[in-house]
DSSP file (Angstrom, degrees, kcal/mol; ACC not computed):
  #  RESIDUE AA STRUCTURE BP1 BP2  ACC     N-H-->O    O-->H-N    N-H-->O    O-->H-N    TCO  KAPPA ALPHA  PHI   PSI    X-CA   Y-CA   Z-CA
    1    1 A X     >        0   0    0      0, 0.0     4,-2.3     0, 0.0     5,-0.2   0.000 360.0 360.0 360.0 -44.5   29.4    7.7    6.2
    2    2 A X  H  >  +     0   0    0      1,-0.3     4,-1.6     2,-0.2     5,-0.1   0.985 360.0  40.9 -60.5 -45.2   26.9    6.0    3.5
    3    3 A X  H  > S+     0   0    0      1,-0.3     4,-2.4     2,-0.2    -1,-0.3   0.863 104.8  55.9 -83.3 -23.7   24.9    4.6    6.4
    4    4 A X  H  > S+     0   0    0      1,-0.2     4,-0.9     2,-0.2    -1,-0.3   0.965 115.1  49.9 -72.9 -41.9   24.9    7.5    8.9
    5    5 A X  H  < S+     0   0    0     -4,-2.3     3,-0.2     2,-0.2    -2,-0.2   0.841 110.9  52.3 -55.5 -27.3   23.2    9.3    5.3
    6    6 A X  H >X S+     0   0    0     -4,-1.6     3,-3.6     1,-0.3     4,-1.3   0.990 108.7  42.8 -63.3 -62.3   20.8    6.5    5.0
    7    7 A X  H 3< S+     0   0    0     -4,-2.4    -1,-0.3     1,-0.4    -2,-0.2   0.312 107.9  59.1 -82.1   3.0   19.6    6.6    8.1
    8    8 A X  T 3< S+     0   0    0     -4,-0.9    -1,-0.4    -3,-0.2    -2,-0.2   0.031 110.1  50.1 -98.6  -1.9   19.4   10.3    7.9
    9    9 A X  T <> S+     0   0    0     -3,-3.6     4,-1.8     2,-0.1     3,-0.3   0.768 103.0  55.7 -91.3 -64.3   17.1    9.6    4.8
   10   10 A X  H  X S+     0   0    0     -4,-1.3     4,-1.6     1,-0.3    -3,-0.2   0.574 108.8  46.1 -69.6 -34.3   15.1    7.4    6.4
   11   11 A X  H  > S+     0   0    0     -5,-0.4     4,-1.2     2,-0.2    -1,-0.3   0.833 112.6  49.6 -91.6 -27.6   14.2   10.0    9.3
   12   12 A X  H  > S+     0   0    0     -3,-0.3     4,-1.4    -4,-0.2    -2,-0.3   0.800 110.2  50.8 -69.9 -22.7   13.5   12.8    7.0
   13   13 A X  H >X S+     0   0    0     -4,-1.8     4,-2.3     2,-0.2     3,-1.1   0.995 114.3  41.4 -61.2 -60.1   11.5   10.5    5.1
   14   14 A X  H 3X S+     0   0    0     -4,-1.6     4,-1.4     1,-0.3    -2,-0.2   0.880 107.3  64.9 -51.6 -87.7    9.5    9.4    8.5
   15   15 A X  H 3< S+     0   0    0     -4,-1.2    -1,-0.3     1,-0.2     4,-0.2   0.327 113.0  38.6  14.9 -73.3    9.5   13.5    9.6
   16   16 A X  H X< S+     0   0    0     -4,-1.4     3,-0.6    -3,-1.1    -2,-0.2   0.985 123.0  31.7-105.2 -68.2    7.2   13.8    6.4
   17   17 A X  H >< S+     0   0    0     -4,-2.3     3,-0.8     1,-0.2     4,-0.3   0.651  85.4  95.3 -85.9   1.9    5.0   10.9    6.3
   18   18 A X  G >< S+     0   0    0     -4,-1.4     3,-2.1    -5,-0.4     2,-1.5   0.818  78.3  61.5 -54.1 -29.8    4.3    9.9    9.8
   19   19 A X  G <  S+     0   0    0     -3,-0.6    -1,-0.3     1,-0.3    -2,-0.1  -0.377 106.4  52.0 -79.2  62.8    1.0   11.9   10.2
   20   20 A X  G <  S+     0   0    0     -2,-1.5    -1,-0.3    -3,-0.8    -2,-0.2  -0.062  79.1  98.7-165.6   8.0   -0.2    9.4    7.0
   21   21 A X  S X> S+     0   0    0     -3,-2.1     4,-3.0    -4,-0.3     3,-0.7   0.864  75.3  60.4 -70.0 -51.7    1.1    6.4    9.4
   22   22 A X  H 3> S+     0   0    0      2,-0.3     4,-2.8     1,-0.3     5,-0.2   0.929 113.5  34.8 -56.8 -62.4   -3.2    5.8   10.5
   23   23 A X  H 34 S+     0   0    0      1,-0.2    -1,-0.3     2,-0.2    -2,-0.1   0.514 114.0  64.9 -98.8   8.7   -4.3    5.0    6.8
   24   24 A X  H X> S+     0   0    0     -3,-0.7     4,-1.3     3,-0.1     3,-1.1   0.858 111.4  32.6 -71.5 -67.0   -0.9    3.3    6.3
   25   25 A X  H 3X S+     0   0    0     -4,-3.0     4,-1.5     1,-0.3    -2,-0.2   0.627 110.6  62.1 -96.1   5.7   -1.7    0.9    8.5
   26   26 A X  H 3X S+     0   0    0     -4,-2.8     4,-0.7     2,-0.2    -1,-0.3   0.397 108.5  54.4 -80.5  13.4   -5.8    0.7    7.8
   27   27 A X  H <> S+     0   0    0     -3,-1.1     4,-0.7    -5,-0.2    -2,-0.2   0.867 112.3  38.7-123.5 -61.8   -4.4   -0.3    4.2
   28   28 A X  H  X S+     0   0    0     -4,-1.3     4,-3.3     2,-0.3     5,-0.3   0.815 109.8  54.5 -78.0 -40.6   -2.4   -3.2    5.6
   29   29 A X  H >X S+     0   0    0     -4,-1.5     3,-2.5     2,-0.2     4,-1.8   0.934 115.0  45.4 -39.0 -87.3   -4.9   -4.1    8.1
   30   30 A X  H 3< S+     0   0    0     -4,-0.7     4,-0.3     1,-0.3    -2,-0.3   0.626 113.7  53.3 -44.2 -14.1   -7.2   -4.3    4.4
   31   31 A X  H 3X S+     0   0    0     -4,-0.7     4,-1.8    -3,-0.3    -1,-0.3   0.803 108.8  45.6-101.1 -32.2   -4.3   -6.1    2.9
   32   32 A X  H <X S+     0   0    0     -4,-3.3     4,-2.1    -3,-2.5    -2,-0.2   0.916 109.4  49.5 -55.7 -42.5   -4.2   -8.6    5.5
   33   33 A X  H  < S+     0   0    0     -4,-1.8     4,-0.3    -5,-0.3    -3,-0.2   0.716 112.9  55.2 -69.4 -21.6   -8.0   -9.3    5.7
   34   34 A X  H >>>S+     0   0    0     -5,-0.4     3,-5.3    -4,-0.3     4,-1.7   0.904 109.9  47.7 -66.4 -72.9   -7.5   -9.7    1.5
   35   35 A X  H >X5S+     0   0    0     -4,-1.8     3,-3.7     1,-0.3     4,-0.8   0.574 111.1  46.3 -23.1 -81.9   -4.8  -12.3    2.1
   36   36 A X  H 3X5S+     0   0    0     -4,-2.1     4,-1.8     1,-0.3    -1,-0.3   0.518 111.5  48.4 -64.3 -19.7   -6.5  -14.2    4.4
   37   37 A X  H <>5S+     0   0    0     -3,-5.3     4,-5.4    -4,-0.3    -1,-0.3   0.849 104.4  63.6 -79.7 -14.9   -9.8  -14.3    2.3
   38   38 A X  H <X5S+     0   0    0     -3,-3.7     4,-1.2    -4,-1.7    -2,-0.2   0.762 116.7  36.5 -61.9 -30.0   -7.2  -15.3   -0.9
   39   39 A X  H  X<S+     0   0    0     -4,-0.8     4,-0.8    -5,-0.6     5,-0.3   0.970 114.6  45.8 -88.1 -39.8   -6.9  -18.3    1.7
   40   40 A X  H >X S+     0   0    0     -4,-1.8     4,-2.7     2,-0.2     3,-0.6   0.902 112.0  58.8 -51.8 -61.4  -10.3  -18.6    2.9
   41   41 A X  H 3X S+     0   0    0     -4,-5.4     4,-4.3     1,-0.3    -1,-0.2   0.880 110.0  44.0 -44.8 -48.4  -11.2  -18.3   -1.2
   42   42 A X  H 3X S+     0   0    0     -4,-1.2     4,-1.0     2,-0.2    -1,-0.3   0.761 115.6  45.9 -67.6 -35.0   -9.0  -21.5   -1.9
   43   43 A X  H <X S+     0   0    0     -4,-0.8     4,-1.9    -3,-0.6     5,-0.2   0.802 111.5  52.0-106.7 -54.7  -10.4  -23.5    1.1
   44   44 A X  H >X S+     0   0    0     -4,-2.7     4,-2.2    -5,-0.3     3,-1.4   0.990 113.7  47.9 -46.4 -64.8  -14.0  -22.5    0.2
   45   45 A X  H 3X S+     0   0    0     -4,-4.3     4,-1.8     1,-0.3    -1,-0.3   0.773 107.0  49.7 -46.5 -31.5  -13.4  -23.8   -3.4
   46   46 A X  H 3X S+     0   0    0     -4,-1.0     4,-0.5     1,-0.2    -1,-0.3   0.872 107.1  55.8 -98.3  -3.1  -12.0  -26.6   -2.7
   47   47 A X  H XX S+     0   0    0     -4,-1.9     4,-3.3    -3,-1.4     3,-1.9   0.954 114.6  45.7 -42.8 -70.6  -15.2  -27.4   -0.1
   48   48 A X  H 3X S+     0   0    0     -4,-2.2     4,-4.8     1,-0.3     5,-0.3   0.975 101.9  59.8 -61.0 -63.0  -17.3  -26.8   -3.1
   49   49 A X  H 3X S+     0   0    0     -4,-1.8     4,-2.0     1,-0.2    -1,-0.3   0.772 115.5  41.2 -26.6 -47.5  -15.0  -29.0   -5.4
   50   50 A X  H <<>S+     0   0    0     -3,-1.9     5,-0.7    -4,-0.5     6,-0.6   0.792 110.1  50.6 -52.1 -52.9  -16.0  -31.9   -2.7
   51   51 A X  H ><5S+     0   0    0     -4,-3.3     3,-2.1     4,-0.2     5,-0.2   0.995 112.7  46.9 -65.7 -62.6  -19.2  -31.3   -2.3
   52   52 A X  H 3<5S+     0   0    0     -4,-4.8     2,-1.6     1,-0.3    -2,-0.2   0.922 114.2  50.0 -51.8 -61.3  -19.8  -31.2   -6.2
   53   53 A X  T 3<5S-     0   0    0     -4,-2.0     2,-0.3    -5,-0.3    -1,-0.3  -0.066 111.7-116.8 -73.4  45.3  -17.6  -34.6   -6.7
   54   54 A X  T < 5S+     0   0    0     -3,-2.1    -3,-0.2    -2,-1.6    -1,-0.2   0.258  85.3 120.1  55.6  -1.0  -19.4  -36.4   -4.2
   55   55 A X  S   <S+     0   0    0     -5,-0.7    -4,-0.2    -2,-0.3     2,-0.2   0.235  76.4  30.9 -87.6  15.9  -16.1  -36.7   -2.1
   56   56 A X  S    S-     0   0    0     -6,-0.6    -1,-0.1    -5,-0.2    -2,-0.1  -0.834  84.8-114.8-137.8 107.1  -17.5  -34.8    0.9
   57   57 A X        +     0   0    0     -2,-0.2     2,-0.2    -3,-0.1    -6,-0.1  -0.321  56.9  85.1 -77.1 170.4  -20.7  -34.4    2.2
   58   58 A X  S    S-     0   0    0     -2,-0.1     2,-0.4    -7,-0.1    -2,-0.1  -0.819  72.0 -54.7 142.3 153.1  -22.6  -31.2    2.3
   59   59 A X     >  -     0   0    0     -2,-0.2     4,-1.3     1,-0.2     5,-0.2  -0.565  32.2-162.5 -75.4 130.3  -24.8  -28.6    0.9
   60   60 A X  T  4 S+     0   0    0     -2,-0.4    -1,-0.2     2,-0.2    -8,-0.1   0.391  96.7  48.6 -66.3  -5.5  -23.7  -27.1   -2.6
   61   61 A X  T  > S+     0   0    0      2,-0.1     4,-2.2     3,-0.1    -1,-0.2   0.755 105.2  53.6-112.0 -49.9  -25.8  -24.2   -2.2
   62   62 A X  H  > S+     0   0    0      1,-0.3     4,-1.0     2,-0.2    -2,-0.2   0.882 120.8  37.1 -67.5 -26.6  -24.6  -23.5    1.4
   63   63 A X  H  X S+     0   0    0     -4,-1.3     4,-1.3     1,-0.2    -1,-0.3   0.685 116.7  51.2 -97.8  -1.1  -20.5  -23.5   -0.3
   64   64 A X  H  4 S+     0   0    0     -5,-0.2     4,-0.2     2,-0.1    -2,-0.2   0.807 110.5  45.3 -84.6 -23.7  -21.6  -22.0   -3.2
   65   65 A X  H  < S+     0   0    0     -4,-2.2    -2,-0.1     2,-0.2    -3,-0.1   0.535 110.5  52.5 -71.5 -55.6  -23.1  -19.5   -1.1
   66   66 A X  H >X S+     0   0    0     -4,-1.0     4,-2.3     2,-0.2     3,-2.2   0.985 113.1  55.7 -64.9 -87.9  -19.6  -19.1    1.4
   67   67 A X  H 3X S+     0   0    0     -4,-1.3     4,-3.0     1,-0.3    -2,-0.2   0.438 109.2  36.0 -53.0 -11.5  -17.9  -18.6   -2.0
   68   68 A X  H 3> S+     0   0    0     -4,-0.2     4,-3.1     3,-0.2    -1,-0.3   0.520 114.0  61.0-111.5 -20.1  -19.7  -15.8   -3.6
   69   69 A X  H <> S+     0   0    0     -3,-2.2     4,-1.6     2,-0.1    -2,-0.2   0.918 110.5  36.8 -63.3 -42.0  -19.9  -14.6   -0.2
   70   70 A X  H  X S+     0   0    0     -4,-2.3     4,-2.9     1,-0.2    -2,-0.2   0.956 114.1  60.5 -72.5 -36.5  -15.7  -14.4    0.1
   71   71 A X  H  X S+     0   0    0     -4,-3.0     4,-1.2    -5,-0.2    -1,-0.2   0.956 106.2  41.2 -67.7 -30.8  -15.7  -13.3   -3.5
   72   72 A X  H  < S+     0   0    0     -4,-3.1    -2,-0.2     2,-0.2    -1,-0.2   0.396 109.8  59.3 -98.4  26.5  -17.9  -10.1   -2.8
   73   73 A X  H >X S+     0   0    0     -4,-1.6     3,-3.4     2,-0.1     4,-1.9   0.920 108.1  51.7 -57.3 -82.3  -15.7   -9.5    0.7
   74   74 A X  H 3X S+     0   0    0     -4,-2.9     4,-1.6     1,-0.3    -2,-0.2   0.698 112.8  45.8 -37.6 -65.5  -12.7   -9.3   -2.0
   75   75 A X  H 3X S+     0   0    0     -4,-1.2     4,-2.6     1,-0.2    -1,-0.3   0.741 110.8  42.3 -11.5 -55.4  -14.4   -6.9   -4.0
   76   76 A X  H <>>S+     0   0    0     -3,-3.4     4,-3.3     2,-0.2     5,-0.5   0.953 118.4  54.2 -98.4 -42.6  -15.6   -4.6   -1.9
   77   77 A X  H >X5S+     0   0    0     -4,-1.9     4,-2.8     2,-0.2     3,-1.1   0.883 110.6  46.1 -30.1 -86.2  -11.7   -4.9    0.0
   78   78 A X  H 3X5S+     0   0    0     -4,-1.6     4,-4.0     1,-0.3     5,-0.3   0.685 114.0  49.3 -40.5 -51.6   -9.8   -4.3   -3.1
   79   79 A X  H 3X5S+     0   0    0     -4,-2.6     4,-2.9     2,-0.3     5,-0.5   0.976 120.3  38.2 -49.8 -64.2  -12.3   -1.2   -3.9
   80   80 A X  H <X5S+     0   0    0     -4,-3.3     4,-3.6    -3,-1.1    -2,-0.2   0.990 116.3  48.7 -50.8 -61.0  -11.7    0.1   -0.4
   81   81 A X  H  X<S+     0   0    0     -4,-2.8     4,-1.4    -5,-0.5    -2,-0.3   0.973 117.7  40.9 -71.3 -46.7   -8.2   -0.7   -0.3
   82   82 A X  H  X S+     0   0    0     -4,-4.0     4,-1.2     2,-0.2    -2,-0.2   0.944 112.4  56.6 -37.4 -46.1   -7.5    1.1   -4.0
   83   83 A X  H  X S+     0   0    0     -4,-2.9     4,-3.4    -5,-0.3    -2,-0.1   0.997 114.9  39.7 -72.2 -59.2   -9.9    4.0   -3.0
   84   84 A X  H >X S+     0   0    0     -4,-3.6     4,-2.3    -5,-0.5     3,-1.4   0.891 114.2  50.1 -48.2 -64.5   -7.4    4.5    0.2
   85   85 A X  H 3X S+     0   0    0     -4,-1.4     4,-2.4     1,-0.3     5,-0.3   0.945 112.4  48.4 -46.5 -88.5   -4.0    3.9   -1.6
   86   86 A X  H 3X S+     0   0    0     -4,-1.2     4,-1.7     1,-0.2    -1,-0.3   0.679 111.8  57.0 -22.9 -40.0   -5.1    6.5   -4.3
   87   87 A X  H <X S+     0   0    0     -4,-3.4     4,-0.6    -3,-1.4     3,-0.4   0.988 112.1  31.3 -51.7 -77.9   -6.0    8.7   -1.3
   88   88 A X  H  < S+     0   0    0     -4,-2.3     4,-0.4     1,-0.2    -1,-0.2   0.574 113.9  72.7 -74.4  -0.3   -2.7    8.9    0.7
   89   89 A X  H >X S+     0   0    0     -4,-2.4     4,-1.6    -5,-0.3     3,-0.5   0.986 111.6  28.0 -33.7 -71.3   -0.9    8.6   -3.2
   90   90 A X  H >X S+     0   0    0     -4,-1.7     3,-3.0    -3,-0.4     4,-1.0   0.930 124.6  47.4-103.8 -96.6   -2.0   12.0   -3.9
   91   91 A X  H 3X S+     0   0    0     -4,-0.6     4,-1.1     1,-0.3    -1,-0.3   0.484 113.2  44.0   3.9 -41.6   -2.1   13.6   -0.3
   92   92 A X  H <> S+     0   0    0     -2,-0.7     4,-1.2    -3,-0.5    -1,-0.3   0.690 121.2  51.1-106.8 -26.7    1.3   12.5    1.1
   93   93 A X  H <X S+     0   0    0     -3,-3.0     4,-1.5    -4,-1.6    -2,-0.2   0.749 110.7  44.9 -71.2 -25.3    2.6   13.7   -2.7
   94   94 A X  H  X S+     0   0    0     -4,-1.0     4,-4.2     2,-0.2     5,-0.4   0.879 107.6  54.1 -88.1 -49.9    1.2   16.5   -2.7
   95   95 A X  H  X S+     0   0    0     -4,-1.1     4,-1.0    -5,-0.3    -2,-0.2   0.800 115.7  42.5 -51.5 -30.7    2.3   17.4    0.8
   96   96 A X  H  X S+     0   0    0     -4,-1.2     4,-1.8     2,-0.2    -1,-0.2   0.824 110.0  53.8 -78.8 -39.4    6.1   16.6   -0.3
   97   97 A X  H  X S+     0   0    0     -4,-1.5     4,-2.8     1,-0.2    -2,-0.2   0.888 116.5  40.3 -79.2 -33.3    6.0   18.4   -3.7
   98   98 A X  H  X S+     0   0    0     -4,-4.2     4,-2.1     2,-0.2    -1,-0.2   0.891 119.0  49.8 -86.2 -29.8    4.6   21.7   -1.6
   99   99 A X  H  X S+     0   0    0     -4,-1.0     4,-2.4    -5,-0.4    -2,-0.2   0.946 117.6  39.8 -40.9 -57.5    7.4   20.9    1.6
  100  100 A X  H  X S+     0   0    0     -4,-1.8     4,-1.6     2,-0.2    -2,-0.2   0.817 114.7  50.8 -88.9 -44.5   10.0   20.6   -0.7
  101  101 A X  H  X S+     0   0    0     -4,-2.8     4,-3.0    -5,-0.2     5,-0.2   0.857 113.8  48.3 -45.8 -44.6    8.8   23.7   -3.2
  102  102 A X  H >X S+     0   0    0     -4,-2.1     3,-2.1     2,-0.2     4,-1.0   0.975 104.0  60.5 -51.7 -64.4    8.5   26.0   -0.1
  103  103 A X  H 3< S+     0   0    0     -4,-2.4    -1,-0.2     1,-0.3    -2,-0.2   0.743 110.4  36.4 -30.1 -58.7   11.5   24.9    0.8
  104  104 A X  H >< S+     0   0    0     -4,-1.6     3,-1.0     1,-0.2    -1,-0.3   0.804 107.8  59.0 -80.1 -26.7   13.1   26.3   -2.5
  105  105 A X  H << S+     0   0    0     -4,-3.0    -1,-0.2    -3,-2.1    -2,-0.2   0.676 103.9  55.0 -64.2 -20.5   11.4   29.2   -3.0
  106  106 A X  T 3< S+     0   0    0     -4,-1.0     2,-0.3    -5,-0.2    -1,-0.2   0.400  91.9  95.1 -90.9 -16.4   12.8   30.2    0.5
  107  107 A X  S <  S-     0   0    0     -3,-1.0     5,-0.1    -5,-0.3     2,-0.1  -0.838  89.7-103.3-104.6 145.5   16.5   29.5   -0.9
  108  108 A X     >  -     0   0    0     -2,-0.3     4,-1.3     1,-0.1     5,-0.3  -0.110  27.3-122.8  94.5 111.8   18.5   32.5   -2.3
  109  109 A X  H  > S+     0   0    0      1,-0.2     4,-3.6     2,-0.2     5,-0.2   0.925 116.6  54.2 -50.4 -46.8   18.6   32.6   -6.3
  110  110 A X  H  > S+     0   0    0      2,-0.2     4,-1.4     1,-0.2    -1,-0.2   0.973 106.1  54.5 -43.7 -78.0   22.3   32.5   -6.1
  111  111 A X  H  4 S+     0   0    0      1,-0.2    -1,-0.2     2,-0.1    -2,-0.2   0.709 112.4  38.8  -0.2 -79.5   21.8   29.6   -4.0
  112  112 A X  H >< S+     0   0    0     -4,-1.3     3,-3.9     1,-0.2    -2,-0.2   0.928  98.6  77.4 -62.0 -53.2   19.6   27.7   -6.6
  113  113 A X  H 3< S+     0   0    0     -4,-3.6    -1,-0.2     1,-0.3    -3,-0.1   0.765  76.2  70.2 -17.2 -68.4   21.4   28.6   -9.8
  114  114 A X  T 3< S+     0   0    0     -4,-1.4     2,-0.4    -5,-0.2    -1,-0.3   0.742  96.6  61.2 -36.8 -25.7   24.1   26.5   -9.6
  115  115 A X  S <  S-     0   0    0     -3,-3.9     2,-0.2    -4,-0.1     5,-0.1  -0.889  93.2-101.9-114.2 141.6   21.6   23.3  -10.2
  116  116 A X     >  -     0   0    0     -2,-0.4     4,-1.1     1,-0.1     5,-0.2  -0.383  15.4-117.7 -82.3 150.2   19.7   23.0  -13.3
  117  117 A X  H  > S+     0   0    0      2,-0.3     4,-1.0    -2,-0.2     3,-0.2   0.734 114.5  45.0 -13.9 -65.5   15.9   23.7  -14.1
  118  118 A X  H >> S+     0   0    0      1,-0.3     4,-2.8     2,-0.2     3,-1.8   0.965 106.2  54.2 -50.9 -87.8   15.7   19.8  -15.0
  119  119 A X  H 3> S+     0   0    0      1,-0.3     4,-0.6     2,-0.3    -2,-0.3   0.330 111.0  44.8 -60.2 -29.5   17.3   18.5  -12.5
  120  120 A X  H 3X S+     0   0    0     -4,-1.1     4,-0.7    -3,-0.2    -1,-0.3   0.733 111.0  50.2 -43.5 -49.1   15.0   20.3  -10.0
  121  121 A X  H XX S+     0   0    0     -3,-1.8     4,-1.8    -4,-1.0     3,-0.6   0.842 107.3  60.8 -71.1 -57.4   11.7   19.6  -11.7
  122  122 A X  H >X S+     0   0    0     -4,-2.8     3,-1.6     1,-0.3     4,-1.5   0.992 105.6  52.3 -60.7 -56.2   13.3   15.8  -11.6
  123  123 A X  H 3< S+     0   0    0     -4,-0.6    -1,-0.3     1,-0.3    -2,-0.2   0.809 111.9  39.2 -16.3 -67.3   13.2   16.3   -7.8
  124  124 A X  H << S+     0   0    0     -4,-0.7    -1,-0.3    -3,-0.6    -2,-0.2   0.425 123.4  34.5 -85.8 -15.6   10.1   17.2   -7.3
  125  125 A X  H <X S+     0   0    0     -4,-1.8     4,-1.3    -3,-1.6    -2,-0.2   0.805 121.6  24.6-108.7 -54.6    8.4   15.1   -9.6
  126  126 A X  H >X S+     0   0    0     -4,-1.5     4,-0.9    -5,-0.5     3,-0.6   0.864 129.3  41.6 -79.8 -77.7    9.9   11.2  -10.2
  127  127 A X  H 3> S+     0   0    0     -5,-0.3     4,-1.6     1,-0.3    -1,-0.2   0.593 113.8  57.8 -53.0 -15.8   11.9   11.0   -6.4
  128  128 A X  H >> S+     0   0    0     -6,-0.4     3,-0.7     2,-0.2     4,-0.5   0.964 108.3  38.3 -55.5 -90.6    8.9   12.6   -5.1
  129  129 A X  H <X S+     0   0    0     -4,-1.3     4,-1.5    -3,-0.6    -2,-0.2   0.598 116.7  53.7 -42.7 -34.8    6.7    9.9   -6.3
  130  130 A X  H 3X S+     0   0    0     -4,-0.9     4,-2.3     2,-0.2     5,-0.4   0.950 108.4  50.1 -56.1 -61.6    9.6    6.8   -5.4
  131  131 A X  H XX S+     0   0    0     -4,-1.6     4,-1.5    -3,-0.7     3,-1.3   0.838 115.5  52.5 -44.0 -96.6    9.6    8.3   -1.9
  132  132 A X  H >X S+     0   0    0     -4,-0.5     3,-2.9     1,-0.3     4,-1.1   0.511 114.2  33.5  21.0-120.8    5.4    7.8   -2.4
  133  133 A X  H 3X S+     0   0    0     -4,-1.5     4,-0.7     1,-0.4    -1,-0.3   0.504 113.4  59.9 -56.7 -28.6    5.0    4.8   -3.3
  134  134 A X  H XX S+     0   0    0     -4,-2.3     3,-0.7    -3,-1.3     4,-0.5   0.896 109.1  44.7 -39.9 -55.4    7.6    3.4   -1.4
  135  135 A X  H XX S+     0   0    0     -3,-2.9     3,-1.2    -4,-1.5     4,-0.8   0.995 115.2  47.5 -79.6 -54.4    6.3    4.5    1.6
  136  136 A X  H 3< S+     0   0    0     -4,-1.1    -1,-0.2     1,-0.2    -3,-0.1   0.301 115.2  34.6 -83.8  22.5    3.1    3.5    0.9
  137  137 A X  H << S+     0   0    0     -4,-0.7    -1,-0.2    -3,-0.7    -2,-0.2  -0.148 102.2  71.9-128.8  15.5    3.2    0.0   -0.4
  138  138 A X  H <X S+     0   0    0     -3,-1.2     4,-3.4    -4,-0.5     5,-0.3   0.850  98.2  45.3 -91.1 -47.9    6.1   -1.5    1.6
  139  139 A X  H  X S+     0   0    0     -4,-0.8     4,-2.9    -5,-0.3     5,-0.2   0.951 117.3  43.6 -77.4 -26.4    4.5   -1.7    4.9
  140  140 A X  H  >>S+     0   0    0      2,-0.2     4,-0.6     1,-0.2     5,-0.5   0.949 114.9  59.1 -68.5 -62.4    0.9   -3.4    3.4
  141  141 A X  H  45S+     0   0    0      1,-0.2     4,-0.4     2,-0.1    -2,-0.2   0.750 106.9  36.2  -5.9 -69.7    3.1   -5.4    1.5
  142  142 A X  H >X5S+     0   0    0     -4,-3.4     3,-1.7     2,-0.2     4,-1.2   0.948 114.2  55.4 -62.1 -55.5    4.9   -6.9    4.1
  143  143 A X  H >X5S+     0   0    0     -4,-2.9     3,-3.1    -5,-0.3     4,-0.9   0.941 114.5  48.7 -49.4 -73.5    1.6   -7.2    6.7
  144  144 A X  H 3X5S+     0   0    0     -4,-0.6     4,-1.3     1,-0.3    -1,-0.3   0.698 109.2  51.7 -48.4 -12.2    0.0   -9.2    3.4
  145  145 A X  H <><S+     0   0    0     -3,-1.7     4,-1.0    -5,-0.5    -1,-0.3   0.938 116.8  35.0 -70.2 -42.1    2.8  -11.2    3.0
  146  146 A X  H <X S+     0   0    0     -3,-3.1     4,-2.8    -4,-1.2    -2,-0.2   0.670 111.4  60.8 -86.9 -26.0    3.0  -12.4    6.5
  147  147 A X  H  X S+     0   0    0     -4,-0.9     4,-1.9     3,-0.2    -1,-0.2   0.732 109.2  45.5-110.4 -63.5   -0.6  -12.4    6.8
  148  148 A X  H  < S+     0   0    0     -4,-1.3     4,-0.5    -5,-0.4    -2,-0.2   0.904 113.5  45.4 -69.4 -32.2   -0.6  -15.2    3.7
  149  149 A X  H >< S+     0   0    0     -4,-1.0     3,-1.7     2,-0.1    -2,-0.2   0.998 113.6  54.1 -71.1 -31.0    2.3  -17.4    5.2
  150  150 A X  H 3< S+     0   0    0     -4,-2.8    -3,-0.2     1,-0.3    -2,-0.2   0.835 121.7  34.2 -64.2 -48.3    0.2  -17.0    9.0
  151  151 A X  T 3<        0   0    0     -4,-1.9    -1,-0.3     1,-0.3    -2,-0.1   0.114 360.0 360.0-103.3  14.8   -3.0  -18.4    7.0
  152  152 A X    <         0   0    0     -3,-1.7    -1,-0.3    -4,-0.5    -2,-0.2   0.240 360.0 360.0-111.2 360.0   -1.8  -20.6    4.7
């Protein structure tokens, strides 16, 4: 029974966010291409690290160069990838708080009564925002995870 409810969770959940599936997965694309520069960053450095203690040869200017290059790739990711997250935060919340309102305004006073004020309001507001951010940090999550062990 628990699981046929899960999984009956899990599809009303999809139901509501799929059209926000596109900039779901341009935000995990941009959390992979961070990983990999997190790796890239480490690799650069430690090029530089060589170069400086004579234990490599090579130009310091041309890795010093690389690194300030990778660090302002990370920037300008992390900016991109926050700008986006904030985006489908408020959009895909908004779109559930008004679903889920219609939804109740539609329902029969009688209906509603029975459940309290609070306890509505709680609905709409905290589980909203868990649904949220669950859905829209699990799947960059995961890509960046996999994305660091594949490049490390």
């Amino acid at each position: 029974m628990k699981k046929e409810n899960n999984k009956a969770t899990l599809k009303w959940i999809y139901a509501r966010t799929k059209r926000f599936l596109p900039a779901v997965a341009v935000t995990s694309l941009i959390s992979a291409f961070t990983a990999v520069s997190y790796v890239l960053l480490a690799l650069i450095t430690k090029r530089v690290l060589d170069i400086a203690t004579k234990d490599a040869a090579g130009s310091l200017a041309a890795a010093g160069t690389a690194l300030f290059a990778v660090i302002a790739v990370q920037v300008i990711l992390s900016a991109c990838q926050s700008l986006l997250n904030a985006y489908v935060n408020g959009k895909l919340t908004l779109s559930l708080r008004s679903y889920l309102f219609t939804l109740i305004c539609r329902k029969r006073y009688s209906q509603i009564s029975r459940y309290h004020s609070g306890d509505i309001l709680n609905r709409l507001t905290s589980d909203v925002d868990v649904v949220v951010s669950s859905s829209v940090s699990i799947i960059p999550s995961v890509v960046s995870t996999v994305a660091k062990i594949t490049a490390g």
